[in-house]
C-alpha positions as CSV (number, residue, x, y, z in Angstrom):
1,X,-32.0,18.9,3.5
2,X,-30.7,19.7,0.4
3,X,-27.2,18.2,-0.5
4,X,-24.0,20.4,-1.0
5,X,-23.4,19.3,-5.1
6,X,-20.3,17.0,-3.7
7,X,-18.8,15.2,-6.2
8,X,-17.8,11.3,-5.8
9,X,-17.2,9.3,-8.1
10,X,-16.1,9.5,-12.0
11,X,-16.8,6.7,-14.6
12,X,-15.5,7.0,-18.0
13,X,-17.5,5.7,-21.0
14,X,-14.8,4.0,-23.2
15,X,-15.4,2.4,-26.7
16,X,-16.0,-1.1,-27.2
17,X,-16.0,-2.7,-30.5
18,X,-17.2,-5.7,-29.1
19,X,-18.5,-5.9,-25.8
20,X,-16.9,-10.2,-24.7
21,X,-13.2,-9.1,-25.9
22,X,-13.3,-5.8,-23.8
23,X,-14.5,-8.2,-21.0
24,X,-11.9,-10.4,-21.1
25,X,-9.2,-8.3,-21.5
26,X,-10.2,-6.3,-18.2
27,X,-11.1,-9.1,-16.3
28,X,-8.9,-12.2,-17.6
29,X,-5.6,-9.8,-18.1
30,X,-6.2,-6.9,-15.6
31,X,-7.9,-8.5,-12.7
32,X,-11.0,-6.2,-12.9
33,X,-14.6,-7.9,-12.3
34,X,-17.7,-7.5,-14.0
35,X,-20.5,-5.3,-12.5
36,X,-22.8,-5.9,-15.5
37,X,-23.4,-6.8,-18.6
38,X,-25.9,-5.6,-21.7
39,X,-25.6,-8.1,-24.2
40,X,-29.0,-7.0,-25.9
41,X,-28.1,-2.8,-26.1
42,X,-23.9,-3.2,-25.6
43,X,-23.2,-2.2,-22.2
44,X,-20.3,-3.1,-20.0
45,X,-19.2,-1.8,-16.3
46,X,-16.0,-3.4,-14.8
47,X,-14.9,-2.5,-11.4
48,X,-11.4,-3.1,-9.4
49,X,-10.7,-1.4,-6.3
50,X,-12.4,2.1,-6.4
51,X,-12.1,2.7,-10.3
52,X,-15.2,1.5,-12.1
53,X,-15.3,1.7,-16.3
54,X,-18.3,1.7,-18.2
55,X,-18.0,0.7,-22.4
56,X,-20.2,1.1,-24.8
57,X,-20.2,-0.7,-28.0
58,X,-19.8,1.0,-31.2
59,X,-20.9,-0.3,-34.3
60,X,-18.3,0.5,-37.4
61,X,-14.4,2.0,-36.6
62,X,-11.4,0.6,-35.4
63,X,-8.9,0.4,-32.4
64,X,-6.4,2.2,-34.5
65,X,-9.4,5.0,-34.7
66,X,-9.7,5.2,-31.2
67,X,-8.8,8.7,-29.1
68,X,-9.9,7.8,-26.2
69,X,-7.7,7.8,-22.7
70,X,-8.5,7.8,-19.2
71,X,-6.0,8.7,-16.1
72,X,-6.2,6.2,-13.1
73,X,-4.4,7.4,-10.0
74,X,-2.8,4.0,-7.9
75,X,-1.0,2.7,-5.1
76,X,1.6,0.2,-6.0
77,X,2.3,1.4,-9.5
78,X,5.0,-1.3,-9.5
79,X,2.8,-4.2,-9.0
80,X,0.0,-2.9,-11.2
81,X,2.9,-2.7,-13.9
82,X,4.5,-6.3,-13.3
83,X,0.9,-7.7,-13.8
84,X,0.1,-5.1,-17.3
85,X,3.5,-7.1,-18.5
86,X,2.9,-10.3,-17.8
87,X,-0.5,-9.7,-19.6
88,X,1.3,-8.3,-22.5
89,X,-1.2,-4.8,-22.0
90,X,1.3,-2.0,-21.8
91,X,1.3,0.1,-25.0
92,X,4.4,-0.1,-27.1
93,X,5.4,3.2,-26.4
94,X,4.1,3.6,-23.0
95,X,6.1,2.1,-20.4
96,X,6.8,2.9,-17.1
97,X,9.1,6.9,-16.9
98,X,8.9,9.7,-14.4
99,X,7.5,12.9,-15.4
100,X,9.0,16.2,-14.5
101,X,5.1,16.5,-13.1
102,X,6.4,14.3,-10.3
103,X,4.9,11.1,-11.1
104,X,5.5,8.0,-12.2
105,X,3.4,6.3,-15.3
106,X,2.7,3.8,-17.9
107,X,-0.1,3.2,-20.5
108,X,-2.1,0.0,-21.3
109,X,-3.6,0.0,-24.4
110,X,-7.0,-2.1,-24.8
111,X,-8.2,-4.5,-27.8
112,X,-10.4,-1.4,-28.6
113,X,-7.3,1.4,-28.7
114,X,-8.5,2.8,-25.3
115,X,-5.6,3.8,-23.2
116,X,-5.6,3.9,-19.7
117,X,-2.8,5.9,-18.5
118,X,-1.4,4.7,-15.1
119,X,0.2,7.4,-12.2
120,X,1.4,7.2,-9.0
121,X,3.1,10.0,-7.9
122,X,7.1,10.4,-6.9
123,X,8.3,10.4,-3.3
124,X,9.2,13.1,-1.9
C-alpha cells in the first residue's frame, strides 16, 4: 500500500565550524545528547526530547558570518530559559518577550552563530 506523503519530522542542518565545540555546547550547556558522530567527514546529530539537529562542518568563515536560525516550539519555556542562562547561551539581544503573534520567546546563540529561536505560545 502506497503511503499518503505524511510528513514527520524536520531536522535542520546547522553550521559547525568545528564539530567537538558544537558538541559540547549542545550537550554540556543545553542538555541535548549525541546521536552520532562523523569525526572523519564532520557530521553531528544531537537529540533532546522530539527536536533532533544535524551540523555539518564547514571549512573557512566565522560565527559572526553565520545566518543561520531555526524555530523550536516547547513546553516549559520558563525552565528551558532558566537553564539557557545559567549556561550563559541566550543571545545578547534575544531574551525572553511576548510577541503580538501570541507567544513567548528567546534566542540562544551557538559558538558557530547558529540561533535557535525558542517559542511557547501565550495563554489564552
Amino acid at each position: 500500500m502506497a503511503g499518503t506523503g505524511e510528513l514527520r519530522a524536520v531536522a535542520p542542518v546547522l553550521t559547525s565550524y568545528n564539530i567537538d565545540a558544537t558538541e559540547a555546547f549542545y550537550v554540556n550547556k543545553l542538555g541535548f545528547s549525541t546521536v552520532v558522530k562523523y569525526n572523519d567527514f564532520g557530521y553531528l546529530i544531537v537529540t533532546r526530547d522530539a527536536v533532533d539537529l544535524h551540523f555539518a562542518l564547514v571549512e573557512g568563515g566565522s560565527p559572526e558570518t553565520t545566518p543561520t536560525e531555526c524555530y523550536i516550539n516547547v513546553a516549559g519555556i520558563d525552565t528551558f530559559y532558566a537553564q539557557a542562562q545559567r549556561a550563559g547561551a541566550v543571545h545578547p539581544n534575544g531574551h525572553m518577550v511576548e510577541q503580538p503573534w501570541g507567544m513567548r520567546e528567546f534566542v540562544i546563540l551557538d559558538p558557530d552563530g547558529n540561533g535557535l529561536r525558542i517559542g511557547e505560545p501565550l495563554p489564552e
